[in-house]
mmCIF file of the C-alpha atoms, coordinates in Angstrom:
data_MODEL
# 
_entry.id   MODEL 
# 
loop_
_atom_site.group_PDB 
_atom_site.id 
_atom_site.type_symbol 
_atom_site.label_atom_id 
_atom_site.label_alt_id 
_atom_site.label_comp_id 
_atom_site.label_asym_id 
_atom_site.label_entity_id 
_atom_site.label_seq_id 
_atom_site.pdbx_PDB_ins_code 
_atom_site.Cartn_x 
_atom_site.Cartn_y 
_atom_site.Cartn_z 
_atom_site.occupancy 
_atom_site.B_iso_or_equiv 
_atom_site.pdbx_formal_charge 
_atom_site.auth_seq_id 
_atom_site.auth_comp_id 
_atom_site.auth_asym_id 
_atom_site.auth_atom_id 
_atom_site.pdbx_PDB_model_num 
ATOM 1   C CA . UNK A 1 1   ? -12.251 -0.763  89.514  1.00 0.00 ? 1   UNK A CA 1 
ATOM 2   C CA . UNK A 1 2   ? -15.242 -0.945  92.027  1.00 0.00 ? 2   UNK A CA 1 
ATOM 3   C CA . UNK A 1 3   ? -15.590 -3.941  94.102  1.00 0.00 ? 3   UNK A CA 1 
ATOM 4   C CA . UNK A 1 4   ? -19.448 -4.434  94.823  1.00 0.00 ? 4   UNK A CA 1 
ATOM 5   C CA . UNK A 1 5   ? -20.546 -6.815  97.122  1.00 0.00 ? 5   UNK A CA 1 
ATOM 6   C CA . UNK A 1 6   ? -22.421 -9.593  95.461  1.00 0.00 ? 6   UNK A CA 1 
ATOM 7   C CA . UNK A 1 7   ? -25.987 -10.265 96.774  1.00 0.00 ? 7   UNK A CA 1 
ATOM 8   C CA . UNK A 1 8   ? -27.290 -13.936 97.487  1.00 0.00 ? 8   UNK A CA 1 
ATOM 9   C CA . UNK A 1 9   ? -30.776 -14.006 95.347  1.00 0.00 ? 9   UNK A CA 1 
ATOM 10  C CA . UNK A 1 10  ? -28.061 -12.964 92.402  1.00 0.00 ? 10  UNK A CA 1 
ATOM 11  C CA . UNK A 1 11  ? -26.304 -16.565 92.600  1.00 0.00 ? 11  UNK A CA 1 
ATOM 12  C CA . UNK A 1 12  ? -29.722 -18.334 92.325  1.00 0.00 ? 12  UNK A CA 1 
ATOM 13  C CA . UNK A 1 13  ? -30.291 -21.223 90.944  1.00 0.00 ? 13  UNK A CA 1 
ATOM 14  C CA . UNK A 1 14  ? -26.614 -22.450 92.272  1.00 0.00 ? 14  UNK A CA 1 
ATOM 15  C CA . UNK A 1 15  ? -24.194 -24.154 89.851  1.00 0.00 ? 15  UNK A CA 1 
ATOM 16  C CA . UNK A 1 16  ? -22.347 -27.634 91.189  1.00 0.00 ? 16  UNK A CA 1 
ATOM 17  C CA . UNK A 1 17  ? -19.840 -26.361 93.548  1.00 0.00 ? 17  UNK A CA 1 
ATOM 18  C CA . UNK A 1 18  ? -19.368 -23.302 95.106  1.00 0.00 ? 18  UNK A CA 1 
ATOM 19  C CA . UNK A 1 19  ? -16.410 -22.404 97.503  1.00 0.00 ? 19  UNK A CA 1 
ATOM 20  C CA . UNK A 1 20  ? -17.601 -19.334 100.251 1.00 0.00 ? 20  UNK A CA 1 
ATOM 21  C CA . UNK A 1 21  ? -13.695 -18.547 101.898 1.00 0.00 ? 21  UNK A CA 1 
ATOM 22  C CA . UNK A 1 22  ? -12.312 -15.719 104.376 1.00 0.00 ? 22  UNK A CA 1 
ATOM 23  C CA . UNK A 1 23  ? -10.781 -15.682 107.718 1.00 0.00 ? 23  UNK A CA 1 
ATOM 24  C CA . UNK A 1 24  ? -12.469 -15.750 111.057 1.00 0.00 ? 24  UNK A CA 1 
ATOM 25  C CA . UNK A 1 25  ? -15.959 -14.350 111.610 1.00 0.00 ? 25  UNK A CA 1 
ATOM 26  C CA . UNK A 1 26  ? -16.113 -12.753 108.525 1.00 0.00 ? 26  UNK A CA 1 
ATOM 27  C CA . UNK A 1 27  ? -19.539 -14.469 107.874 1.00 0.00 ? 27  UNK A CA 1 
ATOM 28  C CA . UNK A 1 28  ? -19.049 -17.144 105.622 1.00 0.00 ? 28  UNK A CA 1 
ATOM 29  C CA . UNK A 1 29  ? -20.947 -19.584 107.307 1.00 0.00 ? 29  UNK A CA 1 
ATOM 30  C CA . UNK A 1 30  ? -24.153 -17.491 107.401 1.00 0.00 ? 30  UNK A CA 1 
ATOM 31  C CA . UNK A 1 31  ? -23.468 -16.025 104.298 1.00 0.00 ? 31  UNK A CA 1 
ATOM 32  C CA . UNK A 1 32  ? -23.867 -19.893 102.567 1.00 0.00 ? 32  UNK A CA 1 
ATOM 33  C CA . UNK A 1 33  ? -26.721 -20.789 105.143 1.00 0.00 ? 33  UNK A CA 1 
ATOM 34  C CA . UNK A 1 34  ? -28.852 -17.524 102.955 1.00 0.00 ? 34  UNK A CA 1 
ATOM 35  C CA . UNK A 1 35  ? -27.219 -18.648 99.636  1.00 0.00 ? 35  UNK A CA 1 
ATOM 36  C CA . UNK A 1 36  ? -28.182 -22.550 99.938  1.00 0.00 ? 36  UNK A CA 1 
ATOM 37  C CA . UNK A 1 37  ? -32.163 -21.473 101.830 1.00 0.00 ? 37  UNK A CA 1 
ATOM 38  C CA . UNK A 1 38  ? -32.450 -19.334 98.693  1.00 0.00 ? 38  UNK A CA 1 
ATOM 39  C CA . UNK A 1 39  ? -31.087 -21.703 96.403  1.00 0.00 ? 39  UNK A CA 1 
ATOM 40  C CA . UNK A 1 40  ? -33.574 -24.466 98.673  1.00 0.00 ? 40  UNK A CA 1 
ATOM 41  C CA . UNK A 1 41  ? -36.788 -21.942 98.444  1.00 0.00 ? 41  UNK A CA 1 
ATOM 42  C CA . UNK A 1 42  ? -36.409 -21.836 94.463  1.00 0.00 ? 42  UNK A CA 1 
ATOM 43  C CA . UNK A 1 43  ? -36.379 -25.256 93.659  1.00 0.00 ? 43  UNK A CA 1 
ATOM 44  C CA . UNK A 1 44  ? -38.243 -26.427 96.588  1.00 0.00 ? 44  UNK A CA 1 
ATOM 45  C CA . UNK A 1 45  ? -36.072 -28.979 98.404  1.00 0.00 ? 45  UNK A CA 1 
ATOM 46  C CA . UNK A 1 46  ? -35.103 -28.779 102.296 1.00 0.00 ? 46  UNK A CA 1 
ATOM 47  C CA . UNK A 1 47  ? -31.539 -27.409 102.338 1.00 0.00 ? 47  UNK A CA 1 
ATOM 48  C CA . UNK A 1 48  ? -28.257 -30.023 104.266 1.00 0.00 ? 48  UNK A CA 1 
ATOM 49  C CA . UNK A 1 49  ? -25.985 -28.749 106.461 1.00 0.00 ? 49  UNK A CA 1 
ATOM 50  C CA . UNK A 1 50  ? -23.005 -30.956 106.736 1.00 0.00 ? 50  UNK A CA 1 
ATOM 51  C CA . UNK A 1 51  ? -21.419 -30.047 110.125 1.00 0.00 ? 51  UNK A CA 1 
ATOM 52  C CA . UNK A 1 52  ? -18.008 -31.247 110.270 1.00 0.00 ? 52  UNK A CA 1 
ATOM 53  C CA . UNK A 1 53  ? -17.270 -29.202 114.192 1.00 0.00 ? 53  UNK A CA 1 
ATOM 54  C CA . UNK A 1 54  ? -16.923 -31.852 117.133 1.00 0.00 ? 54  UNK A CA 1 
ATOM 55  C CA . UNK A 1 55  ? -18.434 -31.026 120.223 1.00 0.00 ? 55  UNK A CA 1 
ATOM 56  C CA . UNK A 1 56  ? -15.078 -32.340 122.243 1.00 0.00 ? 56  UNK A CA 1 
ATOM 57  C CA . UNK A 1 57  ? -15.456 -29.159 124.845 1.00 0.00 ? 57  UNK A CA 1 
ATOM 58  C CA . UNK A 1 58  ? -17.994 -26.908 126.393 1.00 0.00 ? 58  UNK A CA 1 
ATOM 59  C CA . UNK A 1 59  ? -17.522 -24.003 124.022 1.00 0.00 ? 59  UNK A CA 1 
ATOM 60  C CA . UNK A 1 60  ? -17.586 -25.819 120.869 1.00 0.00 ? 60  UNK A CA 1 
ATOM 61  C CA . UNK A 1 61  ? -20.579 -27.413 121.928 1.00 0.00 ? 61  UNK A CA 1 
ATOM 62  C CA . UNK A 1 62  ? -22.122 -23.709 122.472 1.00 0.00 ? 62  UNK A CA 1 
ATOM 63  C CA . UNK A 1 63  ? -21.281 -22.729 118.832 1.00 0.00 ? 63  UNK A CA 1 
ATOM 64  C CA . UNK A 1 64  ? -22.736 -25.813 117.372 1.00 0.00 ? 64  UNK A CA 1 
ATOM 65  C CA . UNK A 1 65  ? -25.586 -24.994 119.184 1.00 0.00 ? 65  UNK A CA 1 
ATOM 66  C CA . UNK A 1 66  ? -25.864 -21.342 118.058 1.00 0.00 ? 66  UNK A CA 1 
ATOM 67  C CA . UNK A 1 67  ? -25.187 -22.358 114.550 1.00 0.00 ? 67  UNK A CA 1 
ATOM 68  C CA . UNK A 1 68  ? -28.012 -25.264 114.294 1.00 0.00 ? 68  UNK A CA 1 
ATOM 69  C CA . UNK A 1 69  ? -30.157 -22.155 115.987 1.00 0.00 ? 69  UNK A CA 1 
ATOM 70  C CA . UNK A 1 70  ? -29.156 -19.776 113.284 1.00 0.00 ? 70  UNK A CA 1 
ATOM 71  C CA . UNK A 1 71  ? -30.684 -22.537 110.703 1.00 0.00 ? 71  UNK A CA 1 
ATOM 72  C CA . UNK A 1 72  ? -33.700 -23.616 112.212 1.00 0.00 ? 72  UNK A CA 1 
ATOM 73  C CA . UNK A 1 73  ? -36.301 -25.079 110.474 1.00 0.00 ? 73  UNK A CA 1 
ATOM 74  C CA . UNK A 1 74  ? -36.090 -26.573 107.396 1.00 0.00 ? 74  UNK A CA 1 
ATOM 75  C CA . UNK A 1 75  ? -32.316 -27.366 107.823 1.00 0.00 ? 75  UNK A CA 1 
ATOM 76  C CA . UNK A 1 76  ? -31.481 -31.279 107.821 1.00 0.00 ? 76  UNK A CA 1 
ATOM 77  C CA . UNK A 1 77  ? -27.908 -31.584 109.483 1.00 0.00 ? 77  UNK A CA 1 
ATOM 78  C CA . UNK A 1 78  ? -25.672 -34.223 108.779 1.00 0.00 ? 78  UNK A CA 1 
ATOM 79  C CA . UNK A 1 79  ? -22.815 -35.058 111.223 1.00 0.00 ? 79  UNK A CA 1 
ATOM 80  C CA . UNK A 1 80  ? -19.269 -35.088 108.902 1.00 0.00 ? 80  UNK A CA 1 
ATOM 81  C CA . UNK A 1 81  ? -16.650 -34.725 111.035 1.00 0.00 ? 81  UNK A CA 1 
ATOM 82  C CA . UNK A 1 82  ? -13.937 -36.980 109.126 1.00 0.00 ? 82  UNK A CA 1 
ATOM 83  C CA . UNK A 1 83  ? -16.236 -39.351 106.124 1.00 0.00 ? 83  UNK A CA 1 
ATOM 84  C CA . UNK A 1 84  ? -18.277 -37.289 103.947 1.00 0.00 ? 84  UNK A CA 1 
ATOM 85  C CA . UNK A 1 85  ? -20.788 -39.264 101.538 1.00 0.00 ? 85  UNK A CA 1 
ATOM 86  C CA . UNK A 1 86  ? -22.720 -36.968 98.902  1.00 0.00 ? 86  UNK A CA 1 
ATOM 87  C CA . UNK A 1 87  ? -24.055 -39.325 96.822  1.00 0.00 ? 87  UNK A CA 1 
ATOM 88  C CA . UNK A 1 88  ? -26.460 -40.532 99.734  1.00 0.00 ? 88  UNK A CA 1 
ATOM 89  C CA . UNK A 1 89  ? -28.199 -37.131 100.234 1.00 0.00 ? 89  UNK A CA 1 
ATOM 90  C CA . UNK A 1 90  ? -31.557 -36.403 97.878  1.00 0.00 ? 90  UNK A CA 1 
ATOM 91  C CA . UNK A 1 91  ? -31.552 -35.635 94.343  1.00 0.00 ? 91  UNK A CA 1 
ATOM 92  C CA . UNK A 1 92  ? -31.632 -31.946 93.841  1.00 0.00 ? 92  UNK A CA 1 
ATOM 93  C CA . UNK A 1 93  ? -31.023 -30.696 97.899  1.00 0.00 ? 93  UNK A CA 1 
ATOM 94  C CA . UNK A 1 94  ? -28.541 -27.980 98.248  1.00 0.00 ? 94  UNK A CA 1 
ATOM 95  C CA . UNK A 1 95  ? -25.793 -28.288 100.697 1.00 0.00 ? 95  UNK A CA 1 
ATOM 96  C CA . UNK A 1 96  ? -23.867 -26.325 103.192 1.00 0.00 ? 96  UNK A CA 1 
ATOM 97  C CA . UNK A 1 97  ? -20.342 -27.876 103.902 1.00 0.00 ? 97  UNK A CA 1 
ATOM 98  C CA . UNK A 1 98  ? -19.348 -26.142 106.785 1.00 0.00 ? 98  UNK A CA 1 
ATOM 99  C CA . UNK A 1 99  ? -16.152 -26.291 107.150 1.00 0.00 ? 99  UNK A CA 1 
ATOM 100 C CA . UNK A 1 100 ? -13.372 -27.668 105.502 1.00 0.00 ? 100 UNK A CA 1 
ATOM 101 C CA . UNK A 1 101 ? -11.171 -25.943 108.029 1.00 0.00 ? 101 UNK A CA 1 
ATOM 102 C CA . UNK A 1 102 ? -12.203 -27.967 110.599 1.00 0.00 ? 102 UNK A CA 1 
ATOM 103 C CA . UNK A 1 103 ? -12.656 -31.450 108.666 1.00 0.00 ? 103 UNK A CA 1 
ATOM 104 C CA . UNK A 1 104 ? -8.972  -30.993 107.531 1.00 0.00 ? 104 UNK A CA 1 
ATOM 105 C CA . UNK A 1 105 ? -7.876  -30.629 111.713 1.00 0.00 ? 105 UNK A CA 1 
ATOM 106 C CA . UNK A 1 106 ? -10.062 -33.820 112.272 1.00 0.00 ? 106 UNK A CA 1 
ATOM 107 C CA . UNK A 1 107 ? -8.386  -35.444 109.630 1.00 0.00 ? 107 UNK A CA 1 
ATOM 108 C CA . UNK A 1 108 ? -4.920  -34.285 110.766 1.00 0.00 ? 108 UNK A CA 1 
ATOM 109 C CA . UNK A 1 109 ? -5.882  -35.111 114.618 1.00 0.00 ? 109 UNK A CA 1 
ATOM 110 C CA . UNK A 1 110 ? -7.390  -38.760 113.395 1.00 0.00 ? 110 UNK A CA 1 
ATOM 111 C CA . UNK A 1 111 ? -3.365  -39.270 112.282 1.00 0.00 ? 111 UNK A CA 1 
ATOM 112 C CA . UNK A 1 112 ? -5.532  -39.976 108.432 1.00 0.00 ? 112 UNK A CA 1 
ATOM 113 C CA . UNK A 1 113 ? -4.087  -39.777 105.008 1.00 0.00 ? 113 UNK A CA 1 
ATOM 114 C CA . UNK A 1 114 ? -4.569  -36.222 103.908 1.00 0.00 ? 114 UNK A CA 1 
ATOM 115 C CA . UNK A 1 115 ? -4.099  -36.851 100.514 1.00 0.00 ? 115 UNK A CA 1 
ATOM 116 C CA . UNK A 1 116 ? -6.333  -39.755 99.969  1.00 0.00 ? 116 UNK A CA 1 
ATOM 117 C CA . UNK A 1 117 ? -9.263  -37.763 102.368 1.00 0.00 ? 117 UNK A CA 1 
ATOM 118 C CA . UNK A 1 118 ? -8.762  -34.829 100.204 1.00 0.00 ? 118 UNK A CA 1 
ATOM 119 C CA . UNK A 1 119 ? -9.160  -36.863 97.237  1.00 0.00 ? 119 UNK A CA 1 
ATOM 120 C CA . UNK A 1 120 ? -12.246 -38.933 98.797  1.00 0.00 ? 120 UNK A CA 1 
ATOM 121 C CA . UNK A 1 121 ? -13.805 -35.556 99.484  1.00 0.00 ? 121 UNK A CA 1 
ATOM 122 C CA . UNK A 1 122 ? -13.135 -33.367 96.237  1.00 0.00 ? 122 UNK A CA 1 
ATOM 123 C CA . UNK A 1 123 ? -14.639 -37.004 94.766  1.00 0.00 ? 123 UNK A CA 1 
ATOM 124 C CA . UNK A 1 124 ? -17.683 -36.246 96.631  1.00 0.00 ? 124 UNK A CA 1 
ATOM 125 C CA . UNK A 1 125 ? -18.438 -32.828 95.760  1.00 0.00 ? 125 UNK A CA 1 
ATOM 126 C CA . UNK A 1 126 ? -18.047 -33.903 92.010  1.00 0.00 ? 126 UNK A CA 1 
ATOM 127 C CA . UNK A 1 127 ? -20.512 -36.480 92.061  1.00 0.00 ? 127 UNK A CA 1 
ATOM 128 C CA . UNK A 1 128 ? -22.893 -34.990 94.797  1.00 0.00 ? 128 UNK A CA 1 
ATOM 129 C CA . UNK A 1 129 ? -26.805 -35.204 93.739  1.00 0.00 ? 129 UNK A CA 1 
ATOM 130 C CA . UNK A 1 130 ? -27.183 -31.514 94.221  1.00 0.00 ? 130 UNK A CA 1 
ATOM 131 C CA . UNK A 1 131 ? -25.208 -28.378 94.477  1.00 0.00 ? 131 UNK A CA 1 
ATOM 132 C CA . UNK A 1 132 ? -22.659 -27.946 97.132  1.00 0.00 ? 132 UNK A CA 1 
ATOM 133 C CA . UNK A 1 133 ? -21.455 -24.758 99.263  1.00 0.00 ? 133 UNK A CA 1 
ATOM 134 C CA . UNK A 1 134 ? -18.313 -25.051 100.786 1.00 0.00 ? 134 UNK A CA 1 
ATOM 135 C CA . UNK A 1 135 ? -17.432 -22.808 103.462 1.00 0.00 ? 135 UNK A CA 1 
ATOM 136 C CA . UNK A 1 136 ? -13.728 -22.458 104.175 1.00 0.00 ? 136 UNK A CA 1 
ATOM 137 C CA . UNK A 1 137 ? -10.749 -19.985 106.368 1.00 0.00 ? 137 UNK A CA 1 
ATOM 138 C CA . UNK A 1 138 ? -8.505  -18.717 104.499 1.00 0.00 ? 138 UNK A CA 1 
ATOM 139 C CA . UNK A 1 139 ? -5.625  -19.543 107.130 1.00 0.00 ? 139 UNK A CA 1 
ATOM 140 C CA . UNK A 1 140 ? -2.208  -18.293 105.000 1.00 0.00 ? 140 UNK A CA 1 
ATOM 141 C CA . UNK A 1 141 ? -2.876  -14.337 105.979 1.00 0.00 ? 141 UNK A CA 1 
ATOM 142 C CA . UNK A 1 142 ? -1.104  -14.631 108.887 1.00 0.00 ? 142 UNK A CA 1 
ATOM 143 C CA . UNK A 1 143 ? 2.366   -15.330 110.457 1.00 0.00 ? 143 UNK A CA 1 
ATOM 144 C CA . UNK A 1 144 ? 4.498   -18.687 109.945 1.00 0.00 ? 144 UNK A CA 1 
ATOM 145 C CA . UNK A 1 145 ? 3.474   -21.106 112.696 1.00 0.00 ? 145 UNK A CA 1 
ATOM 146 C CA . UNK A 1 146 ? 5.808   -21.943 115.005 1.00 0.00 ? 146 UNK A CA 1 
ATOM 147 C CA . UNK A 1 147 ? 5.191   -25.714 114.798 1.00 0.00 ? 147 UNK A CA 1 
ATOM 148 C CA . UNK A 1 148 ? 5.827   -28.212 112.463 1.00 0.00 ? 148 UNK A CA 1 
ATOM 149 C CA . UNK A 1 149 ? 2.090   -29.718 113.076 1.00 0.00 ? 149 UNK A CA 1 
ATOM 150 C CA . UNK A 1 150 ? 0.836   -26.000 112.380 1.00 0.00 ? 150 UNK A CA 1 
ATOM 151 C CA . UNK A 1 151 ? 2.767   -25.623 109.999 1.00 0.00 ? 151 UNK A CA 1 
ATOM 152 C CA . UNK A 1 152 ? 2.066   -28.545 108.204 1.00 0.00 ? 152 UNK A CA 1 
ATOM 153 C CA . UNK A 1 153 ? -1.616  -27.722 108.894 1.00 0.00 ? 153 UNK A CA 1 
ATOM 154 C CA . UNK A 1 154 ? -1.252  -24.567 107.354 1.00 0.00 ? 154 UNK A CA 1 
ATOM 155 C CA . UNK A 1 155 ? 0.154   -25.744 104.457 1.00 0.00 ? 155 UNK A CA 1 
ATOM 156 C CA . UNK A 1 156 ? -2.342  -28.616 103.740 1.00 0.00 ? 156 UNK A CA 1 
ATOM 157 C CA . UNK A 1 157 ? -5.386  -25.993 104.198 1.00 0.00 ? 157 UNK A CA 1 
ATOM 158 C CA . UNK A 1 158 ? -3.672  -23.775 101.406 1.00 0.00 ? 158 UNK A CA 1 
ATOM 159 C CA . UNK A 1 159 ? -3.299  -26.880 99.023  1.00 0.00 ? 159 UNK A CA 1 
ATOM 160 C CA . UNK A 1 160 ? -6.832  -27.712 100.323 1.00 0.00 ? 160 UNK A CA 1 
ATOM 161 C CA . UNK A 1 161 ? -8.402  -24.123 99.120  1.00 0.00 ? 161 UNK A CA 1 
ATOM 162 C CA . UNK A 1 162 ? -7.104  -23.992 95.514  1.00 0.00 ? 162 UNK A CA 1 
ATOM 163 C CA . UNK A 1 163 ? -7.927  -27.375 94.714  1.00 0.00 ? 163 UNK A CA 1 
ATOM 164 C CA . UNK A 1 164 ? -11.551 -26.608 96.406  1.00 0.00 ? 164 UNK A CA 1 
ATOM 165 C CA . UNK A 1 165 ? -11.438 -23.613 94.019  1.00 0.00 ? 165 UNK A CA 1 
ATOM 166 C CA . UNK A 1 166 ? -10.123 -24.853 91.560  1.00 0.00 ? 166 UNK A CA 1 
ATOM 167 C CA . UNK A 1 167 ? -13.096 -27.346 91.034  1.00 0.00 ? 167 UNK A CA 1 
ATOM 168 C CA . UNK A 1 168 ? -15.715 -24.983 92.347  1.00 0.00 ? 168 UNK A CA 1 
ATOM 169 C CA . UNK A 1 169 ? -18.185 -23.374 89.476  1.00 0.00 ? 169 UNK A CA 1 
ATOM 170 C CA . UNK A 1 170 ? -18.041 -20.181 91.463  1.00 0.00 ? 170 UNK A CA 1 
ATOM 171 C CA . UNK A 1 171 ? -15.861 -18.909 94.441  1.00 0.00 ? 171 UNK A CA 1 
ATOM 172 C CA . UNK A 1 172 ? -16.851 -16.131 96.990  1.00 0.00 ? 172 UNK A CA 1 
ATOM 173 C CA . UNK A 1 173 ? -13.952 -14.015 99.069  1.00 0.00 ? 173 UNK A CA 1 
ATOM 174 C CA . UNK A 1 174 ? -16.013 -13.145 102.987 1.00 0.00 ? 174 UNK A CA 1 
ATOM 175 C CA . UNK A 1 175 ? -14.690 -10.335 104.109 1.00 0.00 ? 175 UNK A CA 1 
ATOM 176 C CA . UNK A 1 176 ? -16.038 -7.518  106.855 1.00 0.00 ? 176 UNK A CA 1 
ATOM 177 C CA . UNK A 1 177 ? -19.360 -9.655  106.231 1.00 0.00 ? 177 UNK A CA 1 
ATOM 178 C CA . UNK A 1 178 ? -19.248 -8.626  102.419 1.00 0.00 ? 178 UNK A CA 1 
ATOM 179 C CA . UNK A 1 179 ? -19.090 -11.252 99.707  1.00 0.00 ? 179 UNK A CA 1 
ATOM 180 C CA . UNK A 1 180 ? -16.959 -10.679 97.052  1.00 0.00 ? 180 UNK A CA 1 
ATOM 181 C CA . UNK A 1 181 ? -16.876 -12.548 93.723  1.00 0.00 ? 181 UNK A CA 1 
ATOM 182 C CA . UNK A 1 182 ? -13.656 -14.043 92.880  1.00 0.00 ? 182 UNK A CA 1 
ATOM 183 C CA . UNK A 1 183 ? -14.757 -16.815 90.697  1.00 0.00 ? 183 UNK A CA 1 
ATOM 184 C CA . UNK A 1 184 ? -17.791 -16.284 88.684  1.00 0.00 ? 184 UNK A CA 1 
ATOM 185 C CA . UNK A 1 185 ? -20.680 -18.513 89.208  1.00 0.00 ? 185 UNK A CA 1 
# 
């Protein structure tokens, strides 16, 4: 079997939901930034970046800043670190969800229901007024966490990723900076 990396202008026009996963700097958040401009470009609406990272130090702050750099012009960006509402965004406008990683830790950290947040959100993605990328870490790879809070974490993001994937129209593996189709869209 060959594996061939998937190109972005291929997944154009984008289908409801769309789950972009893969550990650490593999680039799945710029790979959905170039998925959701193309999709943006062909049906001429200015692409949403939902940011759910919290500037709460001095090096989180830097990558926020990088990131909304990255995007530049057109990008609107929407603040989501805990509440996410869809359904107020404009008809059509694609949308960058970046990440549910870190919304599920600002969930966890805001002592929140994760089931009823998880349910609120997946909600939201089903009824949003235009298609949605969600960018995600695959977080199981590695060892058990010592913890029970990382555990639990753990845990939650796995149950978190298959029902994201489950529901998503299309799902893309990151790896080494190379999408991969898992899902087809």
């Amino acid at each position: 079997m060959n594996i061939v990396p998937v190109k972005p202008e291929d997944l154009v026009p984008l289908k409801a939901l769309t789950l972009v996963i893969g550990g650490a700097r593999s680039g799945k958040s710029a790979f959905a930034e170039v998925l959701v401009a193309a999709h943006a470009a062909h049906v001429g609406c200015p692409p949403i970046y939902l940011a759910t990272g919290e500037a709460c130090d001095a090096e989180m702050a830097e990558r926020i800043r990088r990131h909304r750099e990255r995007r530049g012009a057109p990008w609107r960006t929407v603040e989501a670190p805990r509440i996410v509402s869809l359904a107020d965004l404009p008809a059509g406008a694609p949308v960058v969800f970046d990440c549910l990683t870190l919304w599920l830790t600002n969930l966890m950290l805001a002592r929140a229901d994760v089931e009823t947040g998880v349910a609120a959100l997946l909600a939201g993605f089903r009824t949003a007024p235009g298609p949605v990328v969600v960018v995600g870490n695959d977080v199981g790879a590695g060892i058990v966490p010592d913890t029970p809070l990382a555990r639990a974490f753990r845990d939650h993001a796995g149950e978190l990723n298959q029902r994201v994937a489950a529901a998503a129209t299309g799902v893309i593996l990151m790896t080494a900076g190379l999408p991969l189709v898992l899902k087809s869209i």
